[in-house]
N, C-alpha and C positions, 0 to 999 in steps of 0.2 A: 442324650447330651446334645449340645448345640455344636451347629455344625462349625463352627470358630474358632472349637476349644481345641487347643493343643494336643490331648491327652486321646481325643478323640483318631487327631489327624492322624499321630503315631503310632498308631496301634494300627490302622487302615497299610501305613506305610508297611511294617511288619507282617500282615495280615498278606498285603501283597507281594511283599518280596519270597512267602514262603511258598507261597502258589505259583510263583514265576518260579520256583527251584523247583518244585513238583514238574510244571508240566515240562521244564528243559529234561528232567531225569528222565520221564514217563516216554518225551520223544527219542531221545537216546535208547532207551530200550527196545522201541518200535522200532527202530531203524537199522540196530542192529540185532534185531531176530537170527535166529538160526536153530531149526529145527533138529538138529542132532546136541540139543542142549537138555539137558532134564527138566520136566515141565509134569504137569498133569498126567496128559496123555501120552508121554515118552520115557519107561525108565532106562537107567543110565546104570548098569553094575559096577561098583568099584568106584575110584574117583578116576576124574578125567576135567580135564582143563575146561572151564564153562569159559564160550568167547563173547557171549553177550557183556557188552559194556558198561550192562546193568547188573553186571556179578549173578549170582543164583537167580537173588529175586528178582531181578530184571527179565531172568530167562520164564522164570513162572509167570511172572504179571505180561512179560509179551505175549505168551502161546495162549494163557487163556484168552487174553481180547481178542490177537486176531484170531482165534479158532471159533471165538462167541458170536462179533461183530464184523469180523474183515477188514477192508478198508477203513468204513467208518470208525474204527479205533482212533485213529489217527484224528476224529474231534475234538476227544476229551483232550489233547494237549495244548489247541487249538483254541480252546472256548477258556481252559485254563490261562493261557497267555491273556486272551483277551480281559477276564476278569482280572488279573492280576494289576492292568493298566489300569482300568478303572479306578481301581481301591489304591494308587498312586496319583491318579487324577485327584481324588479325594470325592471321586463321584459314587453314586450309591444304584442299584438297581432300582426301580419304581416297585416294582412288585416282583418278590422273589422268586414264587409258587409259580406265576404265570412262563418267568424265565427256563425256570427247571422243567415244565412243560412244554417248551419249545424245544429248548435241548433235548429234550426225551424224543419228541417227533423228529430233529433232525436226525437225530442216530439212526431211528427207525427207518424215517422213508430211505434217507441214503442205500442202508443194509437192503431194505427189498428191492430195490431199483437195479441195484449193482445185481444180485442175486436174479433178479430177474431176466437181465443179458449176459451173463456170463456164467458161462456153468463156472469153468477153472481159472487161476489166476495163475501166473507164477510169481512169487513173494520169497526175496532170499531162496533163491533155487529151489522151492517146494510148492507142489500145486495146491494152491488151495480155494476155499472156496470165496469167493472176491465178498459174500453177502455175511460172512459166517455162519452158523448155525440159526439164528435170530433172523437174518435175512433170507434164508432158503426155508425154514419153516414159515415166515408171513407172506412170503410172494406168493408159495404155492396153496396155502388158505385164501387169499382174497384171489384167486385168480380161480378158483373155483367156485367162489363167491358172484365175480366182478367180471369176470373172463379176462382176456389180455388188455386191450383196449381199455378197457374201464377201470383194472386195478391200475395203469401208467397215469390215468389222470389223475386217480382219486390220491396216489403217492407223489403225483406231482404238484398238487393244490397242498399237500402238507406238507412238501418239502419248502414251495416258495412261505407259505405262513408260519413254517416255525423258523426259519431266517429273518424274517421281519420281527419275529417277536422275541429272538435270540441276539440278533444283533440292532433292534431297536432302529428298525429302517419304515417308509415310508415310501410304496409305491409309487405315489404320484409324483411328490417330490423329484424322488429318483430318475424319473420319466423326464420331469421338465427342465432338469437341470443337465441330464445326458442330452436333450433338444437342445438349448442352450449353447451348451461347449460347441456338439457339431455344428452348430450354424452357425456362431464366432468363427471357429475353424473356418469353413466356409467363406465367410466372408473375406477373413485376413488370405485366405490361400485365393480367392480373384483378385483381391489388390496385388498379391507377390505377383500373380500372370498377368494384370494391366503394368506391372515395372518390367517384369521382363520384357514384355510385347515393347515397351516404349523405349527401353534400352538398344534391343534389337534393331529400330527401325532409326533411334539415332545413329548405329555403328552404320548402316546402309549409307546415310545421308541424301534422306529424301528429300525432296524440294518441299520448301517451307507449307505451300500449302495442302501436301497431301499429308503433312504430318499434325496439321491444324487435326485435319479430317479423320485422323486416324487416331486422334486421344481426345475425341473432344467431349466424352467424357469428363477428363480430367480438370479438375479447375484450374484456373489459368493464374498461375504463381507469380506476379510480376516481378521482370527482373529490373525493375528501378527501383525496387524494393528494398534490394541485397545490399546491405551497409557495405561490402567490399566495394560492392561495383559503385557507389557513391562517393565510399574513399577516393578513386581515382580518378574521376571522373572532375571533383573541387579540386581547382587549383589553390596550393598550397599559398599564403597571403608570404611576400619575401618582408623577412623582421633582418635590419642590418644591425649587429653589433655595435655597440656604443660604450663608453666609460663612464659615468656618474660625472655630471656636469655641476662646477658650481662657480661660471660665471655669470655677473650681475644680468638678470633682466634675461636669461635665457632658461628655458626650462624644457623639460625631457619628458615624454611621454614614457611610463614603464614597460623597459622591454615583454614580448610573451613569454621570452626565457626566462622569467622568473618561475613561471608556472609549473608544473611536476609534467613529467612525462609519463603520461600513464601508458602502460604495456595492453594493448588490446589484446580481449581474447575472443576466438570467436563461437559463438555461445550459438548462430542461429541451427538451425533447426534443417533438415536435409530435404530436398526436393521430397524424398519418398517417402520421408514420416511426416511433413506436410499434407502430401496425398492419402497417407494412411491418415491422417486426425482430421481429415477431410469429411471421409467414408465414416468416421467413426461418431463426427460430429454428425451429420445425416442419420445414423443410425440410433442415437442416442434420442435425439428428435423424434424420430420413428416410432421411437417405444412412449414416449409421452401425447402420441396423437398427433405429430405435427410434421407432415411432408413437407419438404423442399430440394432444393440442391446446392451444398456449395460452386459456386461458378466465379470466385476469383479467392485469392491471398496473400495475404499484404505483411511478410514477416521482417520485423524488426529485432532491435536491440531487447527489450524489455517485454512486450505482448506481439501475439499473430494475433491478425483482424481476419477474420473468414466472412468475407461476403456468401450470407445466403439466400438465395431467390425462393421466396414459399410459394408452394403450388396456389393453384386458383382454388379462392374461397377461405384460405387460410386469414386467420384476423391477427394483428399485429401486435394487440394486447395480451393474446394466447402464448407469444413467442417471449414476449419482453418479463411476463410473471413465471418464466422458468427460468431464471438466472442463478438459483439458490440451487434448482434438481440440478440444472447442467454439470455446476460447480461440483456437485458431490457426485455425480457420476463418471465427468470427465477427472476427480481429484485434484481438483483446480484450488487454489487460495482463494480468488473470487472471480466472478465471468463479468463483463458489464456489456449489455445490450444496446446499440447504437439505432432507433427503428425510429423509420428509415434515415440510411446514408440523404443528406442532401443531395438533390442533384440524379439520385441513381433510383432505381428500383427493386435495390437489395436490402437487404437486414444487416448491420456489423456486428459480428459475436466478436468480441475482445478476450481473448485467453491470455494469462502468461505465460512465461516460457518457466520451465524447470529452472532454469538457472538466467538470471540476468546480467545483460553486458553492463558493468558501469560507465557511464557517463562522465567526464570532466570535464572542467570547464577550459582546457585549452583544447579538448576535442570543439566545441562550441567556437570556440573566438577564433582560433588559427586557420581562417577563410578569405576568402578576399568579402564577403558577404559584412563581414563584420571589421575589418583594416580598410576597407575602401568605402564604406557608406558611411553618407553623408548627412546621418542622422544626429542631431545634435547631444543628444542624451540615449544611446543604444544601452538599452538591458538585454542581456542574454537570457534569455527565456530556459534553455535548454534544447534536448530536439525530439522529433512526433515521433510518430509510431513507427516509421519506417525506418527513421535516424541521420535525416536533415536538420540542421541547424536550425531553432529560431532565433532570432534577432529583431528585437522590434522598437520602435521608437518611443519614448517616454512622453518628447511634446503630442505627440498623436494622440497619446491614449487619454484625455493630459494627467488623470489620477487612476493609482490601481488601490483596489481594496486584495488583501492577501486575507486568508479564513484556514486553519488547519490545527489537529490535534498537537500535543507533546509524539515528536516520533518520528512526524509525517513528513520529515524534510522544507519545512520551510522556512525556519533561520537557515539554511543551509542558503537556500536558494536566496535569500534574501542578501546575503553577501554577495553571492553570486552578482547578482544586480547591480549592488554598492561596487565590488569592483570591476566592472563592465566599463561603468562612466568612470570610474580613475582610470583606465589604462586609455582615453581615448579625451578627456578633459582636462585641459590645466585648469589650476585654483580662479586665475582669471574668467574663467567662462562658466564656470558652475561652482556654486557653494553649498553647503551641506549645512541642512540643522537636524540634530540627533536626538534624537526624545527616547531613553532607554528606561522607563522605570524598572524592570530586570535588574539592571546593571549589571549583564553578561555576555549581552550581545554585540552591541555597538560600541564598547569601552575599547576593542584594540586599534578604534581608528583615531582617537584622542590624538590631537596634534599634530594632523596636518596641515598644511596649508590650506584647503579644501573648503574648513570648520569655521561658520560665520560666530560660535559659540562654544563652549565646552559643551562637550556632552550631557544631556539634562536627564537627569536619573529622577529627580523629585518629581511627584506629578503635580503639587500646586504650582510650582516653579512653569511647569511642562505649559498648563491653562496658559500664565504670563505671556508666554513668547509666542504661543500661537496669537493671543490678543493685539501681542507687536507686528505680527506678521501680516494680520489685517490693516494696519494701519501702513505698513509698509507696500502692501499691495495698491493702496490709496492713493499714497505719494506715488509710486511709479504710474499707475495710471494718468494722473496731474500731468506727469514730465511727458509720458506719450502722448497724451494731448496735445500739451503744450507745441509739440515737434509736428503735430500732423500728420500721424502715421496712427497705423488700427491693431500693429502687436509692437513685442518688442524686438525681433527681428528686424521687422524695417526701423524699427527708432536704431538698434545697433548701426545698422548700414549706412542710415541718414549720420549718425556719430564720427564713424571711420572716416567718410567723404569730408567731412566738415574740418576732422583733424589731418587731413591731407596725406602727406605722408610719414607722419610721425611714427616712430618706431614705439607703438604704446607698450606700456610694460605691464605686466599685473601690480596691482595694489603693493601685495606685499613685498614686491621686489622694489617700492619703489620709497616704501618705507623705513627697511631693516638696513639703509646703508647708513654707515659709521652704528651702526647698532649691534650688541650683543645680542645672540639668539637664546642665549640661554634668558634673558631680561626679557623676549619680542617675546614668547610662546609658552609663558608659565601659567602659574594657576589664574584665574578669573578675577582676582587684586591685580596682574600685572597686564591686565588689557591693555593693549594700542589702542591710543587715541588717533581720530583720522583728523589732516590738518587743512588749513581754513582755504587753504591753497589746491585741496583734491576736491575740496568741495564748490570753489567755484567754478574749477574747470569740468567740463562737461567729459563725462566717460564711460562706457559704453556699460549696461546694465547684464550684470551676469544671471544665468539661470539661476534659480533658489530648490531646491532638491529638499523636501521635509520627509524624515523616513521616524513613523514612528511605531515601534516594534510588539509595542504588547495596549492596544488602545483601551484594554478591559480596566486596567489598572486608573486612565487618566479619567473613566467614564463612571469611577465607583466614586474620587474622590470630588470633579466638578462637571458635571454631567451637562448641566445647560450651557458652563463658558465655553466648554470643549467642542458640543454640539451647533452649536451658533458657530465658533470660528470656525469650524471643518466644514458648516454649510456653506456661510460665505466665500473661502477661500475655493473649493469646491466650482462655485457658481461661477465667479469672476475671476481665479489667480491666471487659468490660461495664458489670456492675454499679455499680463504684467511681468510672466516665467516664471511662475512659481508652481513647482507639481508635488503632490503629495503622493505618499507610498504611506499605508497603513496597513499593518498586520497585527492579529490576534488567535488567538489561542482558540476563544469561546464567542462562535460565531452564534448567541443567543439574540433573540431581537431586543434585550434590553441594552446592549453592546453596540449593533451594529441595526441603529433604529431605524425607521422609515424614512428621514430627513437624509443621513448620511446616504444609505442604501439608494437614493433618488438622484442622489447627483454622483457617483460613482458606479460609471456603466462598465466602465472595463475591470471585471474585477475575475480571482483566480482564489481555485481552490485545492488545498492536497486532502488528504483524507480526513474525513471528520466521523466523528462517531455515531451518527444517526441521520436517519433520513430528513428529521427535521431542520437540522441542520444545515445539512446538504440546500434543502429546499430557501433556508433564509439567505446563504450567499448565492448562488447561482438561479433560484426560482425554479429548479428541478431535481430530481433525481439525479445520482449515479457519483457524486464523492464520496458516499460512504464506501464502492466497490474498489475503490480504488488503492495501490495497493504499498502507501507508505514510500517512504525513503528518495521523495523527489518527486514521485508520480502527481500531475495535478491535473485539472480540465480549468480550460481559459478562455474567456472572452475576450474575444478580441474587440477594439473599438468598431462603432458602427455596426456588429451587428450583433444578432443573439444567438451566432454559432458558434458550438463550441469545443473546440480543441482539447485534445490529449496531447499532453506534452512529459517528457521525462527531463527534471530539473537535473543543472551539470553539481557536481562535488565538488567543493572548495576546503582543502584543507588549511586550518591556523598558520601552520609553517608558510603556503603562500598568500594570505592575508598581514601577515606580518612582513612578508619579505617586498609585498606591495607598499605599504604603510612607510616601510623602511627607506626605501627608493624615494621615496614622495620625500618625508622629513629632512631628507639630507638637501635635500636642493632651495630648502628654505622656512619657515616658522608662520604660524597660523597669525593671520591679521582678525583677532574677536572684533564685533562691533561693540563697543561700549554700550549703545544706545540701547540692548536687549536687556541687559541687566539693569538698568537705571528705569527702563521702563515702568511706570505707574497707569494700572487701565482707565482708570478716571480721576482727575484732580479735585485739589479744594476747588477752588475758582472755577472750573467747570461748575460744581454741585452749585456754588452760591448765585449762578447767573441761571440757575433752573428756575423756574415756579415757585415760588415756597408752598409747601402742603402744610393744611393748618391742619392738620391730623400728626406731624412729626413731632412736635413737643408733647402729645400727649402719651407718643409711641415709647418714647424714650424711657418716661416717665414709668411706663409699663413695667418696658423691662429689666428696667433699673431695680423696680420695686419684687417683680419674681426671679430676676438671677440668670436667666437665660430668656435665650431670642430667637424666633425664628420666623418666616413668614407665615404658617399656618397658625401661630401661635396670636402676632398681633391682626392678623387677618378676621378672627376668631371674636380677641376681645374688645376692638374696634370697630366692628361689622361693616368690613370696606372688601373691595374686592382683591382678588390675588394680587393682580399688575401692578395695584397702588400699592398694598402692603410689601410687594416686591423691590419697588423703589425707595423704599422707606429703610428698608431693612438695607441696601445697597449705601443710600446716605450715610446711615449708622457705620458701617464697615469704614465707608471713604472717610469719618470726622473721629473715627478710633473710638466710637461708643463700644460698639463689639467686635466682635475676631472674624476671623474669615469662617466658610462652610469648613465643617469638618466631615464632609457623609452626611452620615443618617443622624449624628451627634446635634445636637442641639448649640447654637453658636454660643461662643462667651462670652460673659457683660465684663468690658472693660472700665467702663465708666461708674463710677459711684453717685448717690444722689445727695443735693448740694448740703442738705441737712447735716450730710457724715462728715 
C-alpha cells in the first residue's frame, strides 16, 4: 500500500498503541518482581496473594526474563516503547531482519558484560545473577575462548554495532555534532566570562583608559548610536498653540499637533547580545572560510550595522557573495553587505533586528532640524540606521525619481514628502500639480489651496499638462531674464524689493473676496479666472512641485510626449522652480529609460523584486535585500553614496486632518490656462513648410481606415521624422485621433468622394 493511504496509517497507529501497552505492562511487571511469587522455579502451595502488579502472569513472565537474561530484560520494554513511536511516526524499519539482529546482539552483549563483572546483583531483595543464565553461560565460553581482555572488546564492539543498527545511529555524525554543541557551549560560556569580566571592572570604576585596554577585545558599540541617547540630546522644536485662522490675507502654517503621537518602544538590542552576535557573526564567517573581527556597532531602530575588519588577504568579493548563507545561518529575513564603508577600512554587515521600532513622521519633523531650516521645500526623508532624522531639501536635489514594489512603503513615504512641504509652505510659495492615474493616492489632497489643477487621474490628460508646464517653464525663464537674475530666488528677491513694503497676500486670498468658496473651489467648470490687473502687476513666482505617482501608466499610453517633457523639464526647470518627484511601481528600462534615468541623479529606492531591477534605479545592488515597509537606499544629490534610510508612517487620519487645516483657511485658485491648453495650433501647423507628401498621406489613410507612422512611413517610403510630422499634422487638422498605445490611430476624416 502506499504510504498516503489512510487505511495504511491506521492500522500502524493501532499497531502501535498495542505495543506501547505491551511494553508499559511488561515494564510494570519487571519492576515489580518479587520472588516469593509463584513462577517457574518457585512453587507456591495453597493460594497466597501474588504482589506482582502483573497479577500471576506478570509473576511468571518476570522470573523467567530476569532469571534467563538479568538486567538486560529490561530492553525488550525499551525497544518496545521505541518501536511503538515509530509506527505513530508513521515511519517503517528499513530492513527488519537486520533490526532483530541487532536487538538480538544487544540483549546478548549486555547479558555477558554485566555477567562478566558481577557475580551477584541484588534485584527486589534477591541475589541474583545480574547476566542471567544467557550471560554467565557466554562470558564464561568466549572468555575461554578470548580470555578476559579479548572477550571485553570483542562484547564491546557488538554492543556499540548493535545500538547503531537498533537505534539506527551513525557514528560519525554523532561524533561531530557532540564537537559541535561543546564548542558552541564553549564559545557562548567565554562571551558570559568576557560580560562578567566587563561588568566587574565597570562596578570598580576604572579610569577610562585602562578599561579601553581591558575589553578591547570587545567591539566598540557606539554610544551615539543609542536612539535614547539621541532623544535627548535633539532639542525639541517649540510648536505654540493657535486657533484656525480665517482672516483675509493671513494664513497659518499646520500645527505638529495634528500629527499622532506615537508611543515609542524600545526595541534595541542589549550591549551583551550585541557583543554576543558579534562573536557569533565572527564565527559564522569562520565556518564559511572568512576571518576577520567585528571591531565596531552601530545599533539602531530597524537594522545593527557590525563593522567588520577582514584579516589580511581576505578578498571583498568573498565577503559580499555570502549575504544569502549569513542570512540563513544568522536566521535573518535578509543581510545586505556594505564593502567597503566609504571612508573606513571596514566591511558593514547590515542585520535586522527581531523586532522593529516604527518610525513616524512626527518622530521625523518635531526637531529644530526641520522647524528651523531654511530650506525652501524640506521633504522628510525619514531617519538612518542609527535614527537621526533626515531632512533634505528638494531645490537641491532639484528631481527625485522614487522605484519600489506593491508593499514596499513607498506611497507611504511619498506622502510623507507631500506633507513635509504643507506644514512648512503656504499656497503662496509652492503649488502642487498631481498626476494620479491610480486614483488612490493623491485624491485626499483634492482641494487645497496648494493645487494649480485638479488632480489628473487621466494619463492622456496627464501628457497635456506636462506639455503646458514646458511652456510654463519658458515663460518664467523670459521673466528671469528679463529681471537680470540666473534663478528664481534672486527674481523673488529682486520682486519683494521692488514692491517695497507691501503687505503681498497669496493669490487666492486676494481673489476669494466678496466670493463664495463653495463657487472659488469646485469642479474644473468652476475655475478662477486670474484678472487683468494680477497680471500686469509683477509678483513674485512660487515654486511648482510635480509629484507623479505611478509614471508606468503615463509611459504605456504616450511614451514619447511624456518622455520628451520629463527630459526637458528635468534639464532646465531648476532654474524657473519647478521640481519633479516621480514614482513607480515597475522600475523596468522600458519605464524609466535612459533619457529620464540621465537627468535624474537623485534618485531612491525601497525594495524591488530583483536584482535587475535593483540595478536600473540605483546602477547597483542591494534594493532587492532590503526589507519592505519604508526601508530604502538614497542618493543623495552630488554624489553616488548611498544611504539607508527608514521612511516615517503617515496615517490617512493625519493626512486628512492636514488637508483639513489647509481648506478651512481658504479655496484652491486653478489656472485656467492648463485646461484650455492646445500643444500645437492650427496656425502654427499652417505657417510650417508645407510637405508635399501630406495630401497624398491623407489620401492613404483615408482610403485604409487607420493611421499610423510606421504605416505611412511604409507606404510612402519617407523616413520616420517626416512621417512623424505628418501623422502630428493629421491629429492637429482632426484627420485622425490621438495615440492610443499600441492601437492603431483612428481616421476621423472621410474621403471627399463619400
Amino acid at each position: 500500500m502506499k504510504k498516503g493511504n489512510p487505511d495504511n496509517k491506521r492500522s500502524k497507529e493501532i499497531a502501535g498503541l498495542i505495543m506501547l501497552t505491551l511494553a508499559l505492562f511488561l515494564l510494570l511487571c519487571l519492576a515489580s518482581y518479587k520472588p516469593s511469587d509463584p513462577s517457574f522455579t518457585h512453587y507456591v502451595a495453597g493460594k497466597t496473594a501474588i504482589k506482582n502488579l502483573g497479577g500471576f502472569v506478570g509473576a511468571y513472565i518476570s522470573d523467567s526474563l530476569l532469571k534467563l537474561l538479568g538486567i538486560s530484560a529490561y530492553w525488550l520494554p525499551i525497544i518496545s516503547i521505541l518501536i511503538s513511536f515509530k509506527l505513530f511516526l508513521n515511519r517503517v524499519f528499513k530492513n527488519c531482519f537486520t533490526f532483530i539482529i541487532g536487538f538480538i546482539g544487544l540483549v546478548f552483549s549486555t547479558s555477558a558484560l554485566l555477567a562478566g563483572n558481577y557475580d551477584r546483583i541484588l534485584i527486589s531483595g534477591v541475589n541474583l545473577k545480574p547476566g542471567g543464565v544467557l550471560g554467565t553461560f557466554s562470558s564464561g565460553l568466549m572468555q575461554s575462548y578470548f580470555n578476559h581482555i579479548g572477550t571485553y572488546i570483542l562484547l564491546f564492539l557488538i554492543l556499540v554495532v548493535s545500538i547503531m543498527i537498533t537505534l539506527d545511529l551513525s557514528l560519525v555524525s554523532l561524533t561531530i555534532k557532540s564537537f559541535t554543541l561543546l564548542k558552541n557551549a564553549s564559545v557562548k560560556f567565554k562571551i558570559f566570562l568576557m560580560i562578567r569580566i566587563e561588568r566587574l571592572k565597570r562596578k570598580r570604576k576604572l579610569p577610562k583608559e585602562k578599561k579601553r585596554n581591558a575589553i578591547k577585545d570587545v567591539p566598540v558599540i557606539r554610544d551615539e548610536s543609542f536612539r535614547g541617547e539621541i532623544e535627548t540630546r535633539r532639542k525639541k522644536a517649540e510648536q505654540i498653540p493657535f486657533e484656525f485662522v480665517h482672516s483675509e490675507g493671513v494664513y497659518s502654517l499646520p500645527p505638529l499637533t495634528i500629527l499622532d503621537n506615537a508611543g515609542h518602544r524600545d526595541v534595541r538590542l542589549k550591549r551583551e547580545s550585541l557583543i554576543m552576535n558579534s562573536r557569533l557573526l565572527e564565527k559564522k564567517l569562520a565556518d564559511f572560510g572568512v576571518k576577520g573581527k567585528v571591531t565596531g556597532v552601530r545599533p539602531g531602530p530597524v537594522i545593527v550595522m557590525y563593522e567588520l575588519e577582514p584579516a589580511p588577504g581576505v578578498k571583498i568579493n568573498k565577503i559580499t557573495n555570502l549575504s544569502d548563507d549569513l542570512a540563513l545561518a544568522l536566521k535573518a529575513q535578509s543581510i545586505r553587505i556594505v564593502a567597503p564603508i566609504p571612508g573606513k577600512s571596514v566591511i558593514g554587515i547590515e542585520i535586522p533586528n527581531h523586532e522593529r521600532e516604527p518610525v513616524h513622521l512626527k518622530d521625523v519633523l518635531d526637531n529644530d532640524a526641520f522647524m528651523k531650516s531654511r530650506y525652501r521645500l524640506p521633504i522628510a526623508l525619514g531617519v538612518d540606521i542609527v535614527g537621526t532624522p533626515v531632512i533634505t531639501d528638494l531645490v537641491r536635489m532639484p528631481h527625485l525619481l522614487i522605484a519600489g514594489t506593491t508593499g514596499s512603503g513607498k506611497s507611504v513615504s511619498l506622502n510623507a514628502m507631500i506633507c513635509s512641504i504643507l506644514l512648512k509652505a503656504a499656497p503662496d510659495e509652492v503649488k502642487f500639480l498631481m498626476i494620479d492615474p491610480k486614483r488612490l493616492e493623491l485624491s485626499a489632497y483634492e482641494g487645497i489651496p496648494h493645487l494649480l489643477h485638479p488632480v489628473v487621474v487621466n494619463p492622456k490628460k496627464a501628457s497635456q499638462v506636462l506639455r503646458w508646464l514646458v511652456e510654463e517653464m519658458e515663460r518664467r525663464y523670459k521673466l528671469i531674464a528679463e529681471a537680470g537674475v540666473k534663478g528664481i530666488e534672486r527674481y523673488n528677491k529682486l520682486i519683494e524689493k521692488g514692491l517695497g513694503t507691501m503687505n503681498k497676500l497669496p493669490p487666492l486670498m486676494k481673489e476669494k473676496t466678496g466670493e463664495d468658496k463653495s463657487t472659488a473651489a469646485g469642479s474644473p467648470d468652476q475655475l478662477s479666472v486670474k484678472g487683468q490687473e494680477a497680471q500686469e502687476t509683477p509678483s513674485t513666482l512660487p515654486y511648482i512641485v510635480v509629484v507623479i505617482d505611478e509614471l508606468a501608466d503615463l509611459m504605456m499610453v504616450a511614451q514619447r510626449n511624456v518622455e520628451e517633457s520629463l527630459a526637458r523639464l528635468a534639464q532646465m526647470a531648476r532654474a524657473a522652480g519647478i521640481h519633479l518627484i516621480l514614482a513607480t511601481q515597475r522600475p523596468s528600462v522600458d519605464v524609466i529609460t535612459g533619457v529620464i534615468k540621465a537627468n535624474f541623479a537623485t534618485r531612491i529606492s525601497f525594495q524591488v523584486s530583483s536584482k535587475v531591477d535593483s540595478r536600473t534605479i540605483l546602477d547597483q545592488l542591494g534594493a532587492e535585500k532590503l526589507l519592505g515597509a519604508g526601508d530604502m537606499l538614497f542618493i543623495p544629490p552630488g554624489t553616488s553614496k548611498i544611504s539607508r534610510i527608514h521612511g516615517p508612517y503617515v496615517s490617512d487620519s493625519e493626512i486628512d486632518g492636514i488637508v483639513e487645516f489647509i481648506k478651512k483657511q481658504g479655496v484652491p485658485m486653478y489656472d485656467e490656462s492648463i485646461s484650455e491648453y492646445t500643444p500645437e495650433s492650427k496656425e502654427e501647423i499652417k505657417s510650417e513648410e508645407y510637405d508635399e507628401k501630406y495630401d497624398a498621406a491623407v489620401e492613404l489613410v483615408c482610403d485604409l481606415g487607420q493611421a499610423s507612422i510606421s504605416l505611412v512611413q511604409r507606404y510612402l517610403k519617407i523616413g520616420y521624422n517626416r512621417a512623424a510630422r505628418i501623422i502630428d499634422r493629421m491629429e492637429a487638422e482632426g484627420v485622425v485621433g490621438p495615440s492610443d498605445g499600441v492601437k492603431p490611430r483612428k481616421v476621423l476624416a472621410r474621403k471627399l468622394s463619400e
